[in-house]
Every structure is written in C-alpha cells, then in structure tokens.
Steps between C-alpha positions, in 0.01 A plus 500: 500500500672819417422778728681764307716532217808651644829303435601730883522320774369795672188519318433069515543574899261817529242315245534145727474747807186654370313252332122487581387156681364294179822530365675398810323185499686342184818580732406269674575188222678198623645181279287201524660157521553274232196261585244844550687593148396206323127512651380850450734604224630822647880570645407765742167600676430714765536440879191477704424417860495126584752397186749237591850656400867405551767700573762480230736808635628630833534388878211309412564283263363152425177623758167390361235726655146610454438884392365705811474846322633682194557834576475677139657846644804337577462225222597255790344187568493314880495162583418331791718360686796690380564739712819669738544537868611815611741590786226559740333133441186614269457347144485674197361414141761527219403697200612263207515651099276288257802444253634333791219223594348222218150408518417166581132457567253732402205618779169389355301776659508741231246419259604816289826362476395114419302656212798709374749158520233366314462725195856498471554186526245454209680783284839296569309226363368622176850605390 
C-alpha cells in the first residue's frame, strides 16, 4: 500500500505517522504458513484477535501464542503469554511487529473475514 509517493525517508515517516486508521489496518499484514498458504491461497492477511501466530524474530522466538490485541496505532500485535517481568515483580505484555510473527490458525469468529478468504480463495481458483 503506498501511502505517499515520496522516494524521502522523511516524507514515508510523516505519511506512516499520519495515516488515517483504515489505512493502518493493512499495517497490520503478517505471512501465513505454508499449510494456511496452500488452503486459502493468500501469502499475507491481516492480524485479528484470537489468530494463532508464531514468533519467527526476537527474544521470542520459536513461541506459539494466541493474539490478545492488535493495537493498529502502534501497528503492534500482543500475545498472551509473552510477556516481561519488570524490576519491581509486575508483568508486562510485549508489543511484537506483524512482520515478525506467522499466522498459524486463523480465528473463526469473523464471519466478514471467512467470506473475504472465501472470495479470494475462489478468484485464486479461477486463474
């Protein structure tokens, strides 16, 4: 998705910095794994709540984890379970970047979604 035509680095911050929030959300893409691939015909799809991901990058690498919220201001996603402990003793969630997690599962409780997969699974299809 291009957000602006600048070649500036600058400019591609300021635009990503400014964006409205229906253009945040295809920020928020992540790689789906081969076996997700091969079923709905798509490489990438967007993160929702509930998704079962795996972490690919970081600290966290190799953890498979349920979604707990995507936060589309920050384009960050949190899992459960992953989280840090602070000096003080109290836990706290890990904001993780999409590019860095692969979906695994998809949540079936988006039936706006399911229909989407669907028709482009069907397009993929007819090609």
């Amino acid at each position: 998705m291009v957000l602006t035509r600048s070649a500036l680095r600058r400019n591609q911050h300021k635009a990503l910095y400014n964006a409205p929030m229906h253009k945040r959300q295809s920020l928020v893409h992540a790689h789906v794994s081969k076996d997700l691939k091969a079923k709905i015909g798509k490489r990438a799809i967007q993160l929702r709540k509930g998704d079962k991901v795996k972490v690919v990058r970081g600290e966290f690498n190799g953890t498979v984890a349920k979604v707990e919220e995507v936060d589309l201001v920050r384009s960050r996603a949190y899992l459960e379970g992953v989280t840090v402990q602070k000096v003080n003793g109290s836990k706290v969630r890990v904001p993780l970047h999409p590019s860095n997690l692969i979906i695994l599962e998809i949540s079936g409780d988006d039936k706006m979604r399911k229909k989407a997969l669907e028709r482009a699974t069907a397009a993929g299809r007819k090609k």
